[in-house]
Structures are given as C-alpha cells and as structure tokens.
C-alpha positions, 0 to 999 in steps of 0.5 A: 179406480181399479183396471180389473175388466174381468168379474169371473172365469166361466170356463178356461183350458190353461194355454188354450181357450178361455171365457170369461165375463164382465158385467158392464156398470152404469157407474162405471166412470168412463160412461160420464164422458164417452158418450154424454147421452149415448153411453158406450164401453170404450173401444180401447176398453174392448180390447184390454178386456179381452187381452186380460182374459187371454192373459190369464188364460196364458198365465194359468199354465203357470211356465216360469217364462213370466208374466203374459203382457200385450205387447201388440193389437195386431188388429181389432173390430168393432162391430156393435156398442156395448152399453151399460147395464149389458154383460160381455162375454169374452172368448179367446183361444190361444194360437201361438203360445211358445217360450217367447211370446203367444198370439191370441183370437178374441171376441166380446159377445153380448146377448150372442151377438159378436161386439168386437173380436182382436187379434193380440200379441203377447211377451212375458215379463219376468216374475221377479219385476212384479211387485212382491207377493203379486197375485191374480186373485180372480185367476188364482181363485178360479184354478183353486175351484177346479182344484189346480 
C-alpha cells in the first residue's frame, strides 16, 4: 500500500496556501477494520492528509533547508465522518514559515461542510538524507502545469 492521501493539487501559492483533494475509496484497506459496518476514514488519517497538503505546499518554494516533515499536531478536531465513496478537500494556509520550522492552519472539507481542521508543526529534513532521486510527482507535476 502506498501512503500517498493526496490525488491532485487544486490551487497552491508556494509558501502560503494550498488546496487539495483526495477522493475517498471504498477499497481503501483500512475501512475493513474501522468500523465493520459503519466505515470511516481514520482520524490519524485526517490529519496526515492535511500534513501532506501543507507539506507540499512548504516544499513547492523549493528552499534548500529541506524537506517539510510533521514534526508535531499542536492540535486536531473531528468534527464529522468521512466515508467512503466522499471527496475531501483539504485547505491549509501556512503561519509560520522560516528557515527552521513552519506552522500550518488546516481543515477537510466534505460537500462544504468543515470534517476536521489541525493545527501542525513543521521541521526540514535535509535534502541529502532522502533516497537518491526523490521526487513528489504529484508536486513536481502540478508546478510543471502552471509552468514553475
């Protein structure tokens, strides 16, 4: 299985705002055991969508500090279920963004209606700890599209 929880960058301002979307399967392996009966995306799973939007949001200013890793949920809020079949849209705005760490404000949205929303802290990795050849596809294509 992949860890990829984002499909497509609908609009991004490197360094600033992003929003994304992820298109939630029903065959997605986790929904076989939370809940049997009553399927829902993973709380846990909320939040790294929206780490990875604001990550890629961070890295798309391409500052050679790194990497954009979560390194803390400074807090997180449920506040419906998101079920299979729905699509989330993940908005994040970055706050703090300096040479050292960033903070981000993020929610999932579902037909509007806010699901959850975090508050998130950010460190870099160095460049040169990632395997050789790394490449956010989903990030690099997006950028490649708008011509960046």
């Amino acid at each position: 299985m992949r860890f990829i929880l984002i499909d497509r960058i609908d609009s991004l301002v490197p360094g600033e705002k992003i929003v994304a979307t992820r298109s939630v399967r029903p065959e997605d392996d986790y929904f076989r055991d939370h809940f049997p009966g009553f399927p829902v995306v993973p709380g846990v799973l909320l939040v790294e969508m929206m780490a990875q939007a604001a990550g890629k949001c961070l890295d798309a200013e391409r500052r050679p500090r790194g990497k954009a890793m979560l390194a803390k949920v400074l807090s997180a809020s449920f506040r419906q279920w998101v079920r299979p079949g729905d699509e989330a849209q993940v908005h994040c705005a970055i706050d703090a963004n300096d040479e050292r760490y960033a903070t981000a404000e993020c929610r999932v949205e579902v037909a509007g209606r806010s699901a959850a929303q975090a508050k998130l802290f950010f460190s870099f990795l160095p460049l040169d700890k990632l395997a050789a050849g790394f490449r956010d596809d989903l990030l690099e294509d997006y950028l490649a599209r708008q011509g960046r």
